[in-house]
C-alpha positions in Angstrom: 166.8 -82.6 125.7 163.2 -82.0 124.9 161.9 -78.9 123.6 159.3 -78.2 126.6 162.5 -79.1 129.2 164.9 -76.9 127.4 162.5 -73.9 127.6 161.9 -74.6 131.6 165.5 -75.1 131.9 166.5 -71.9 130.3 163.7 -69.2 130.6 162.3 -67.1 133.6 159.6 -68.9 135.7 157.8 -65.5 135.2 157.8 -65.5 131.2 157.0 -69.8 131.6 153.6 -69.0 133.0 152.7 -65.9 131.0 152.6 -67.8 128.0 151.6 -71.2 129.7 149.1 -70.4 132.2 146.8 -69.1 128.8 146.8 -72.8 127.7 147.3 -74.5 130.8 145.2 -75.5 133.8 147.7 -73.9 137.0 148.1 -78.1 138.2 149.3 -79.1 134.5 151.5 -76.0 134.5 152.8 -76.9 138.1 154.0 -80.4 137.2 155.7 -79.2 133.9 157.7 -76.9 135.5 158.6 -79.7 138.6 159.7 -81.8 136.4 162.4 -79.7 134.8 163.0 -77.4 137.8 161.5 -78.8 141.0 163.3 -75.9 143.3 161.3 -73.6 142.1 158.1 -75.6 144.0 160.3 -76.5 146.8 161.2 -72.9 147.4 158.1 -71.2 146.6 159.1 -69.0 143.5 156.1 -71.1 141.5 153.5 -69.7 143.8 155.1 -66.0 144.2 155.4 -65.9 140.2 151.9 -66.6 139.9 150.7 -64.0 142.5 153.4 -61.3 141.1 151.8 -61.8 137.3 148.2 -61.8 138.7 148.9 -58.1 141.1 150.8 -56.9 137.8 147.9 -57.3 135.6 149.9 -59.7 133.3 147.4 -62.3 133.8 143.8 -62.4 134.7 141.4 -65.1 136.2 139.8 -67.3 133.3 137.9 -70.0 133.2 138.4 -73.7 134.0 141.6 -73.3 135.9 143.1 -71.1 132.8 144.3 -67.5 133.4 143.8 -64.9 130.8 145.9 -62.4 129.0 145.6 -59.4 132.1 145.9 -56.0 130.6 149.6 -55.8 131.1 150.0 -59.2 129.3 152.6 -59.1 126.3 154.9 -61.3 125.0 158.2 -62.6 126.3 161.3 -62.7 124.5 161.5 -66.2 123.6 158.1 -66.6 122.0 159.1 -62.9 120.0 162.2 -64.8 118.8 160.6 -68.4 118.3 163.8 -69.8 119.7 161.3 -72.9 120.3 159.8 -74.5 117.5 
């Protein structure tokens, strides 16, 4: 299993795109995510994580289809632990 895969496998949709949605256009993001957990497009939860991290100041609107760290942006567990290298 692949590094990107084990993280989408094993980590909140939530903390995914608060890290990834900084580096990340949201379509590159969307199909990363599919890939390794397509119920969370088939269900919605991809969409109502983006919206829930936008209203929560977490992330802001940036340029070019990237978001921006929002004001209540900070780190999520995994990347304080660097349990992916």
């Amino acid at each position: 299993m692949n590094t990107i895969e084990q993280l989408v496998r094993n980590e909140s949709i939530d903390d995914i795109i608060t890290v990834f949605a900084l580096v990340k256009a949201t379509p590159q993001l969307d199909l990363m995510i599919a890939r390794y957990k397509p119920e969370a497009l088939r269900h919605g939860e991809l969409q109502q994580a983006y919206a829930r991290l936008f209203k929560k100041g977490v992330l802001a609107k940036g340029e070019k289809g990237l978001a921006t760290k929002g004001p209540n942006w900070k780190a999520p567990p995994f990347v304080m632990e660097k349990r992916y290298t």
